[in-house]
TINUFI-156209 format. One record per residue (C-alpha): x, y, z; residue number from 1. Coordinates in pm, 1 decimal, decimal comma, always signed. Example, Ala and Ser with C-alpha at 12.3 -4.5 7.8 and 13.67 -1.06 7.14 Angstrom:
# residues 2
<rec <+1230,0 -450,0 +780,0> 1>
<rec <+1367,0 -106,0 +714,0> 2>
# end
This chain:
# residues 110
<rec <-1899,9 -1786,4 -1717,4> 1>
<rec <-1631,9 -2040,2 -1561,3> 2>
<rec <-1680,3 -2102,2 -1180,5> 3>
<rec <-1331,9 -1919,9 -1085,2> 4>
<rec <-1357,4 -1670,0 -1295,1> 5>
<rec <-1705,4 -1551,8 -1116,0> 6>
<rec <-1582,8 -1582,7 -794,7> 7>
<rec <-1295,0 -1348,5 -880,1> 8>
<rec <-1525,2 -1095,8 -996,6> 9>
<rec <-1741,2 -1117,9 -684,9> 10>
<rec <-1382,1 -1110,9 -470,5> 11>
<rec <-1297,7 -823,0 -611,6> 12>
<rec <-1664,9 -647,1 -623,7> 13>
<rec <-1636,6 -668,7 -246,0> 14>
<rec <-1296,4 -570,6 -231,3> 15>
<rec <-1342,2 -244,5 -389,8> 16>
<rec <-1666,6 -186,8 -173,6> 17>
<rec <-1482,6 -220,8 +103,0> 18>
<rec <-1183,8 -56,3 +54,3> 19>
<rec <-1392,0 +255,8 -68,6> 20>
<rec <-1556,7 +230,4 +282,1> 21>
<rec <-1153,4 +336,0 +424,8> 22>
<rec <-1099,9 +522,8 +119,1> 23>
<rec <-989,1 +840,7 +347,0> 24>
<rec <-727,4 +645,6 +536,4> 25>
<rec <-534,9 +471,9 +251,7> 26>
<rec <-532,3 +815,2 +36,3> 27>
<rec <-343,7 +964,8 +354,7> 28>
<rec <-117,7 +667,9 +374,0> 29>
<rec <-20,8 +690,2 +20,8> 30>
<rec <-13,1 +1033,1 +6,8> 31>
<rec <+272,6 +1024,3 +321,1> 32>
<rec <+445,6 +772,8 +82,5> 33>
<rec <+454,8 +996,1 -156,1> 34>
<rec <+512,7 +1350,5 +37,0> 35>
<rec <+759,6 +1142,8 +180,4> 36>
<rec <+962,6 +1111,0 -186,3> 37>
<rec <+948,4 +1428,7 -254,6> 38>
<rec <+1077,3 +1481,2 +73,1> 39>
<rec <+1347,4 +1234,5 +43,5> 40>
<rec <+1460,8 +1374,3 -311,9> 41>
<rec <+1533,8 +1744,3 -130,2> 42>
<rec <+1692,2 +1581,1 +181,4> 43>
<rec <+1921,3 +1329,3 +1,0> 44>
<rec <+1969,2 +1509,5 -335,5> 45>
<rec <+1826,8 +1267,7 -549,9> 46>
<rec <+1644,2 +1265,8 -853,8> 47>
<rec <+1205,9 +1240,9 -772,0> 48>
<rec <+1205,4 +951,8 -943,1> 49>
<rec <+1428,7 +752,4 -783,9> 50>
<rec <+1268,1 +892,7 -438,5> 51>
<rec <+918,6 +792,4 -558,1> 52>
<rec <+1103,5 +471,2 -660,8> 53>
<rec <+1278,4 +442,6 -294,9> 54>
<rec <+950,1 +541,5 -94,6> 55>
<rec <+730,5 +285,3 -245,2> 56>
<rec <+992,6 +16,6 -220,6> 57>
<rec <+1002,6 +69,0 +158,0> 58>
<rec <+641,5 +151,4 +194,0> 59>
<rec <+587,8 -177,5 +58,9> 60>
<rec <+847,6 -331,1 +302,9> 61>
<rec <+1047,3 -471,2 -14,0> 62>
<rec <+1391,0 -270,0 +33,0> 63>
<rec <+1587,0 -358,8 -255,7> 64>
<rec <+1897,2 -140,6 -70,4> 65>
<rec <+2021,5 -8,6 -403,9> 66>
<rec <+1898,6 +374,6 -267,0> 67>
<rec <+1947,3 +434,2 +108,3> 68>
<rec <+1980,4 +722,6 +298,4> 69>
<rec <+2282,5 +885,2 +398,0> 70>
<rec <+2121,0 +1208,2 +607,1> 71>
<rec <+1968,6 +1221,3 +928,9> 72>
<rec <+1697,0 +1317,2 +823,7> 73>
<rec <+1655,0 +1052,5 +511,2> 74>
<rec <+1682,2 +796,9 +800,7> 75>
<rec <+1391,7 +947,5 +994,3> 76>
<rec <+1223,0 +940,2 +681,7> 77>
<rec <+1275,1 +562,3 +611,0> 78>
<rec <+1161,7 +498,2 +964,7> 79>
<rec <+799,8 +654,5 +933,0> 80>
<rec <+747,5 +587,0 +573,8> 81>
<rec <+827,3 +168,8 +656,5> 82>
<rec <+626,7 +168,7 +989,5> 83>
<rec <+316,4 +355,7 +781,9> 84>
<rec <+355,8 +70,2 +508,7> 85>
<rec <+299,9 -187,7 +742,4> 86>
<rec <+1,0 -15,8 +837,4> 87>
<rec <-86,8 +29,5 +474,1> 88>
<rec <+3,0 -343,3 +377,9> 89>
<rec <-212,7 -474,7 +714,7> 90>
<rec <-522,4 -258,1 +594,9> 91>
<rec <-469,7 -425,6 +242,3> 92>
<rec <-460,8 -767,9 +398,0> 93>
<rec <-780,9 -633,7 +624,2> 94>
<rec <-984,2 -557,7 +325,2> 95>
<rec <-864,4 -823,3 +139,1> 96>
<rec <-952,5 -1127,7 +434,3> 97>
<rec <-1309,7 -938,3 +478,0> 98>
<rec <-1357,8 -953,0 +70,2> 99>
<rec <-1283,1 -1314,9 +62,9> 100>
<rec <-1518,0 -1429,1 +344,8> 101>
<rec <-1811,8 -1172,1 +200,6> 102>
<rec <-1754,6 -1376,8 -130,6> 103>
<rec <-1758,0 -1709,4 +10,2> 104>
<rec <-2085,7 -1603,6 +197,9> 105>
<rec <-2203,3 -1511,6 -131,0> 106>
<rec <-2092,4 -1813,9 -316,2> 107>
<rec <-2286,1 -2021,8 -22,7> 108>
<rec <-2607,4 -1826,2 -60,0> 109>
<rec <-2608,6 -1902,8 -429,6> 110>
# end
């Protein structure tokens, strides 16, 4: 098997192990992403797909603008649902950092 291709592999064996370690905490974070679309679909009177669509986009700090909120409420909601996607991006990077340095470790020891 080609050199990159194995390291990959190993990157992302230790990736999943150690994102199944914090498994809890980014279920919760995703599932206020997603509570928070349903949420947002009620509150703003749009369709659930296009507040699925508008909760990830912030979530994932991207923020295309093409759906914003015009409520009160819907602006509360873009507050939490952006500050708990940096958290969930950070964690990603977290687990993602660890996963590379376990598989250099492991590319060393080979």
């Amino acid at each position: 098997m080609d050199h990159h291709k194995l390291a990959f592999l190993v990157f992302v064996r230790y990736f999943v192990q150690i994102a199944w370690q914090v498994k809890h905490v980014l279920l919760v974070l995703l599932v206020v992403v997603v509570l928070g679309g349903f949420l947002m679909s009620r509150v703003e009177g749009i369709s659930l797909f296009d507040a699925l669509y508008w909760a990830f986009i912030t979530a994932f700090t991207i923020g295309y603008g093409d759906i914003t909120p015009h409520t009160a409420i819907g602006k509360v909601l873009s507050l939490i649902i952006g500050l708990e996607g940096i958290i969930l991006t950070g964690i990603v990077v977290a687990i993602s950092v660890t996963a590379l340095r376990e598989a250099r470790e492991h590319g060393r020891k080979r």
